[in-house]
N, CA, C and O atoms as CSV, one atom per row, in Angstrom:
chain,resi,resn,atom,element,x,y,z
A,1,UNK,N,N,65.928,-135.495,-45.290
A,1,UNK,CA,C,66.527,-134.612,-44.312
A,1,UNK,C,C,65.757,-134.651,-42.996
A,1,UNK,O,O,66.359,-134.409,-41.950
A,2,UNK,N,N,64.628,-134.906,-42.995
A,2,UNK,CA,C,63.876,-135.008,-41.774
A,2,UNK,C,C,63.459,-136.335,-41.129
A,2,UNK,O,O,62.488,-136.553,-40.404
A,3,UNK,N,N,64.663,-137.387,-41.669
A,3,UNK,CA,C,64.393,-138.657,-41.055
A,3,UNK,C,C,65.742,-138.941,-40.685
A,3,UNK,O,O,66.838,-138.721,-41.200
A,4,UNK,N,N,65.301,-139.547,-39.542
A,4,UNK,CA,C,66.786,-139.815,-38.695
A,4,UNK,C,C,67.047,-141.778,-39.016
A,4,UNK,O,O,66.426,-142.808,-38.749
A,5,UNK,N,N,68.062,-141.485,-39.573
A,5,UNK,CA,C,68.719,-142.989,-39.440
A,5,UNK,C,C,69.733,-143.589,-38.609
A,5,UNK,O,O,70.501,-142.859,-37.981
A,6,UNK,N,N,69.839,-145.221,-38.520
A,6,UNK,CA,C,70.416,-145.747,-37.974
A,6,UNK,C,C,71.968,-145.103,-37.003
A,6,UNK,O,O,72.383,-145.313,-35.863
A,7,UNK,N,N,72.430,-144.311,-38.099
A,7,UNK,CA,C,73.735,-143.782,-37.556
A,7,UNK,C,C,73.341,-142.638,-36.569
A,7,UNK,O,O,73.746,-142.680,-35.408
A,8,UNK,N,N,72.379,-141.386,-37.119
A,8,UNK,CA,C,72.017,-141.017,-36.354
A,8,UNK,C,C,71.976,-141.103,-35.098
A,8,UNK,O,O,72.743,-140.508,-34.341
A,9,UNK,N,N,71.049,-141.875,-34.755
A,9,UNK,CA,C,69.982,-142.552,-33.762
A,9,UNK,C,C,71.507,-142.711,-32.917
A,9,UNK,O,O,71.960,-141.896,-32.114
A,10,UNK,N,N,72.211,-144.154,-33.402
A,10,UNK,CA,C,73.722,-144.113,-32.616
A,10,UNK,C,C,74.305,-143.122,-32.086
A,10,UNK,O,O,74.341,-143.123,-30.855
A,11,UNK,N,N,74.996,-141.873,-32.883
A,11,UNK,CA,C,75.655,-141.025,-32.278
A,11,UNK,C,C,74.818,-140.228,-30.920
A,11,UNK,O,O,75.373,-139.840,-29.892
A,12,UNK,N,N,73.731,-140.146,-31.159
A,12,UNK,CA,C,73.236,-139.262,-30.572
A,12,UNK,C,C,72.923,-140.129,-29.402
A,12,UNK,O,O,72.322,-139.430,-28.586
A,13,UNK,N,N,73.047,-141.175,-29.024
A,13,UNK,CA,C,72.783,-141.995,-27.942
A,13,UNK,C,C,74.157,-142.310,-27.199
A,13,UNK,O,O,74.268,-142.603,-26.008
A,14,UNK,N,N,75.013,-142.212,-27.981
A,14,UNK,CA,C,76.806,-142.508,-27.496
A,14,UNK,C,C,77.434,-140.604,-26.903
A,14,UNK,O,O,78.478,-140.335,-26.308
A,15,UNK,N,N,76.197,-139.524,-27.422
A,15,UNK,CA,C,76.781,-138.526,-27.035
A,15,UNK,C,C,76.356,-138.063,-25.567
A,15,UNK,O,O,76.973,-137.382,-24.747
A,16,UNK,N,N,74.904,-138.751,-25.503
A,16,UNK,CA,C,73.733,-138.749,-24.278
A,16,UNK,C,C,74.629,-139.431,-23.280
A,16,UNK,O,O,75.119,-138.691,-22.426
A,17,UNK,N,N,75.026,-141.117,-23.220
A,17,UNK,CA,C,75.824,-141.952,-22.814
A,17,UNK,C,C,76.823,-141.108,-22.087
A,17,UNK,O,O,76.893,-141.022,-20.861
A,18,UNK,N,N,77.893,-140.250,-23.287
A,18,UNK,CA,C,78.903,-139.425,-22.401
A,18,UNK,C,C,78.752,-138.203,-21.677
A,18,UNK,O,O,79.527,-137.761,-20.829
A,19,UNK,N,N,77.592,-137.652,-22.121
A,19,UNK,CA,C,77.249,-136.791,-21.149
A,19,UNK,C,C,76.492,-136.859,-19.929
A,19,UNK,O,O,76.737,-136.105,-18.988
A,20,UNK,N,N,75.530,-137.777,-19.899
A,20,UNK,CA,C,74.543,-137.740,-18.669
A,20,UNK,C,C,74.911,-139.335,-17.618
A,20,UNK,O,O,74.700,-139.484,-16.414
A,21,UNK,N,N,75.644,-140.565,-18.838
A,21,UNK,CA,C,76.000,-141.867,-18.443
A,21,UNK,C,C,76.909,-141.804,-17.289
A,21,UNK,O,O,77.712,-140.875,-17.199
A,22,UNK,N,N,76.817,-142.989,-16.149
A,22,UNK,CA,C,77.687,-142.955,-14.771
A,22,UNK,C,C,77.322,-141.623,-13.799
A,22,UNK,O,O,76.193,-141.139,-13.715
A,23,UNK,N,N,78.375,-141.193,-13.167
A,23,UNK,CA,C,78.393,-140.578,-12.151
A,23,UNK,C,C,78.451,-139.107,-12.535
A,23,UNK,O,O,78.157,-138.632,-11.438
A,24,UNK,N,N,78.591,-138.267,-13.171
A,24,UNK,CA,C,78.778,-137.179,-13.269
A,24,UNK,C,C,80.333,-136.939,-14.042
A,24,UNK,O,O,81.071,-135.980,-13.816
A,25,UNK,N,N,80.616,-138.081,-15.018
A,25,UNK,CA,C,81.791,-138.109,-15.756
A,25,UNK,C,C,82.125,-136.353,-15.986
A,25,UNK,O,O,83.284,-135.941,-15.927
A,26,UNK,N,N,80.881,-135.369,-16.265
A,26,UNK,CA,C,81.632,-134.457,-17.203
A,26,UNK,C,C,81.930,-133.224,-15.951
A,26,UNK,O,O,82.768,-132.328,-16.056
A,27,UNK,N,N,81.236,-133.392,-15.056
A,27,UNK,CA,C,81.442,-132.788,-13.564
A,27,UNK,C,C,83.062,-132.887,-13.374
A,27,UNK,O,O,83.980,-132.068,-13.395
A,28,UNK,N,N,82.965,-134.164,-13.196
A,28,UNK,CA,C,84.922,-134.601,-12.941
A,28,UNK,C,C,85.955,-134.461,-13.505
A,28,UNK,O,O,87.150,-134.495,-13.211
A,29,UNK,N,N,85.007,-134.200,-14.865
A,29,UNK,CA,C,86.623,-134.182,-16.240
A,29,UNK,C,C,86.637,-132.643,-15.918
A,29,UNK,O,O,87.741,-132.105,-15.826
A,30,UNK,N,N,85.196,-131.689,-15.691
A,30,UNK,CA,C,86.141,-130.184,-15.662
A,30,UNK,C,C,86.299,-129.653,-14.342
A,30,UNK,O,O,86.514,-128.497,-13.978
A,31,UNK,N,N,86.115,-130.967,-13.538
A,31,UNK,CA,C,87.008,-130.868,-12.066
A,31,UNK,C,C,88.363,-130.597,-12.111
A,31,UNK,O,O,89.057,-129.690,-11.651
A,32,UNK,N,N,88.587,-131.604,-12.780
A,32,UNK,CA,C,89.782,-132.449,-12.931
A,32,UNK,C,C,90.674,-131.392,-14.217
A,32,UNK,O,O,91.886,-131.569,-14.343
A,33,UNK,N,N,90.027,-130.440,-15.010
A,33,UNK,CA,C,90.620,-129.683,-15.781
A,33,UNK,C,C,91.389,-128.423,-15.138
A,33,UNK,O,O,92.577,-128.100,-15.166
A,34,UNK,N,N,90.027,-127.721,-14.429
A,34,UNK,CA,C,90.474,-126.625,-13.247
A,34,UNK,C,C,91.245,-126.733,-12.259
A,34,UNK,O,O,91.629,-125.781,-11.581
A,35,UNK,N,N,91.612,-128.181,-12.043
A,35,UNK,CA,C,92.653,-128.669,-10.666
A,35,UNK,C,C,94.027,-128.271,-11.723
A,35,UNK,O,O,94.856,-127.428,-11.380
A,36,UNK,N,N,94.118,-129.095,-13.175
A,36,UNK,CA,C,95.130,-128.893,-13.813
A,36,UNK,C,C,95.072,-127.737,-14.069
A,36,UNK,O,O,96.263,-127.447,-13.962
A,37,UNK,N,N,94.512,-126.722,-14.365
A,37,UNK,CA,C,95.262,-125.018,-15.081
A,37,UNK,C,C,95.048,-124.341,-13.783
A,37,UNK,O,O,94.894,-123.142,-14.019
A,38,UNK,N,N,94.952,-124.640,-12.222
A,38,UNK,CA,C,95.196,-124.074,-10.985
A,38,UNK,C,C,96.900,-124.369,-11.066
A,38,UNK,O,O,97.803,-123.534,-11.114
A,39,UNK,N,N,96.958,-125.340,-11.064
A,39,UNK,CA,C,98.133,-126.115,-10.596
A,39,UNK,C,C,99.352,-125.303,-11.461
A,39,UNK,O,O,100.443,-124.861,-11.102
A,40,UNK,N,N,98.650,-125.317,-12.772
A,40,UNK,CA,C,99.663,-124.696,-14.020
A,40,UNK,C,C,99.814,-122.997,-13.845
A,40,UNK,O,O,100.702,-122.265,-14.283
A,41,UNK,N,N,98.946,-122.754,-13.266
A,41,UNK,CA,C,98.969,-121.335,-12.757
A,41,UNK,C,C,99.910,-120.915,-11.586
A,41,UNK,O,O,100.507,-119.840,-11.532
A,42,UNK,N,N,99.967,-122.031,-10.543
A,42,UNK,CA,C,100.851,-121.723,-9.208
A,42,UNK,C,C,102.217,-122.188,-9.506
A,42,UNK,O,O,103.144,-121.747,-8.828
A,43,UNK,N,N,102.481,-123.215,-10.655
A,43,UNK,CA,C,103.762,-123.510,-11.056
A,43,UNK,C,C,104.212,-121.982,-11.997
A,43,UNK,O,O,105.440,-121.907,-12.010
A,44,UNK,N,N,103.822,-121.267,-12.454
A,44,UNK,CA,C,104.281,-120.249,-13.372
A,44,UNK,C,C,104.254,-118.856,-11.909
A,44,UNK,O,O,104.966,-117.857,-12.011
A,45,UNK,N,N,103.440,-119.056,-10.829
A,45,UNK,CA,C,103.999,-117.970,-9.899
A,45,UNK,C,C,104.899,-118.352,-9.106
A,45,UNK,O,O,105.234,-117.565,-8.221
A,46,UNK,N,N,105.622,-119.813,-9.203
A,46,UNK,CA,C,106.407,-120.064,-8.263
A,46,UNK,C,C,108.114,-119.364,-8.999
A,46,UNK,O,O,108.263,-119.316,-10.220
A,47,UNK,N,N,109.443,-118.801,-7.842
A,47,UNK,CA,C,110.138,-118.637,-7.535
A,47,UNK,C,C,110.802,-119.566,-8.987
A,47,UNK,O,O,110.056,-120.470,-9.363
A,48,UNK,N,N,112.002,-119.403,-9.712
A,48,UNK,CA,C,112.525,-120.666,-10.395
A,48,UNK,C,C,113.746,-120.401,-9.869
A,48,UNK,O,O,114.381,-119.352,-9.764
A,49,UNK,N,N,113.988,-121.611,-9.532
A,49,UNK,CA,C,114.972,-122.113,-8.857
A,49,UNK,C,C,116.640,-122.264,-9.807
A,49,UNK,O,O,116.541,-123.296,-10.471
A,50,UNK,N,N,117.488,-121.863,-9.959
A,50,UNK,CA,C,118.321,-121.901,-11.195
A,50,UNK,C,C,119.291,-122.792,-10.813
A,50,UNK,O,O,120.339,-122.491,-11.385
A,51,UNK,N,N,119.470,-124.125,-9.832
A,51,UNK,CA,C,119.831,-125.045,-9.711
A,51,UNK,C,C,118.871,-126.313,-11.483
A,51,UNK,O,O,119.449,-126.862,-12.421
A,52,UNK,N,N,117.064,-126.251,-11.076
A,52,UNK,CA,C,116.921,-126.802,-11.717
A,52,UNK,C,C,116.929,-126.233,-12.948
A,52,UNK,O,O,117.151,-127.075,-13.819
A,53,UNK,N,N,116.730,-124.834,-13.472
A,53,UNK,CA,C,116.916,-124.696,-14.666
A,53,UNK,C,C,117.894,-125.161,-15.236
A,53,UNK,O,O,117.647,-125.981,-16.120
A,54,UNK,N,N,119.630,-124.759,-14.903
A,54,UNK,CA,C,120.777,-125.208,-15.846
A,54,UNK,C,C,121.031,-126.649,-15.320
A,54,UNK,O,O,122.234,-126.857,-15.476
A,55,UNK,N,N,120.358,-127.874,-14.698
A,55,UNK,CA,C,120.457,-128.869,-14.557
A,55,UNK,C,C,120.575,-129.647,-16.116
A,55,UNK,O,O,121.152,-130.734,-16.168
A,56,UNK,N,N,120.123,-129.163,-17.100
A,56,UNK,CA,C,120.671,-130.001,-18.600
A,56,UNK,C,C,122.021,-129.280,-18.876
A,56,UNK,O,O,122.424,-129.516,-20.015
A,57,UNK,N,N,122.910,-128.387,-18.078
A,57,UNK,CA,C,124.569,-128.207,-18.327
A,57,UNK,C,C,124.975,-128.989,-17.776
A,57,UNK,O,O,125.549,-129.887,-18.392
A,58,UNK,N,N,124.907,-129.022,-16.756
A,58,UNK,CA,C,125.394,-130.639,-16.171
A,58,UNK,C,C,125.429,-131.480,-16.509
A,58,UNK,O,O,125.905,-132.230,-15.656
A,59,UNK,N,N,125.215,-131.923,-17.291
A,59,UNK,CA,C,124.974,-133.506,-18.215
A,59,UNK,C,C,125.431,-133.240,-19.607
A,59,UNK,O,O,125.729,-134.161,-20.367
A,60,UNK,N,N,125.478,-132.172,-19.893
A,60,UNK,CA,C,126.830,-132.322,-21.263
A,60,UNK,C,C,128.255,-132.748,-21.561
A,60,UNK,O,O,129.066,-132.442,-20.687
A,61,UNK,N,N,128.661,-133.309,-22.484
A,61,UNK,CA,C,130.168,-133.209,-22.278
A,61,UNK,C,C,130.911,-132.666,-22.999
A,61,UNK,O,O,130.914,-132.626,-24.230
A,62,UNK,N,N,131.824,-132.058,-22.004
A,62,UNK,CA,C,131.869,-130.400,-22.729
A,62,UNK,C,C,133.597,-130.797,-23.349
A,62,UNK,O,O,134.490,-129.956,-23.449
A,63,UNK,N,N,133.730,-132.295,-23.706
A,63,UNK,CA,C,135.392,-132.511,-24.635
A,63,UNK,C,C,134.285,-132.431,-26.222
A,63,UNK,O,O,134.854,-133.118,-27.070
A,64,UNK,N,N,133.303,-131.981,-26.654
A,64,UNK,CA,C,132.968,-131.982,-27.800
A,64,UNK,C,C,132.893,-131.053,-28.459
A,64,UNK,O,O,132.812,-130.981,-29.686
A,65,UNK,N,N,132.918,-130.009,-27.451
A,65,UNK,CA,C,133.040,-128.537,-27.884
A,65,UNK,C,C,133.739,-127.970,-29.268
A,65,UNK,O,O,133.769,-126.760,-29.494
């Protein structure tokens, strides 16, 4: 239990790699997270437009009824 093996040694160097490896990968990914649930936030305060909502009635065909 108190000896680290081969696999070990690996993961823990592939986890170092993704966290500290390149430019600031993990900076950007929860850049890049907060840009997405901003974005998902101003789409749920926006106005809905009820052209695009019933836009899938339009495209039925309604001889199947």
């Amino acid at each position: 239990m108190g000896t680290f093996g081969i696999w070990h040694i690996l993961i823990l160097a592939a986890v170092a790699l993704v966290l500290f490896g390149g430019r600031g990968k993990v900076s950007d990914l929860m850049g890049d997270f907060g840009k997405g649930i901003s974005s998902f936030k101003k789409g749920l305060a926006e106005k809905d437009d009820p052209q695009v909502i019933n836009a899938g009635d339009i495209n039925k065909d309604k001889t199947t009824t």
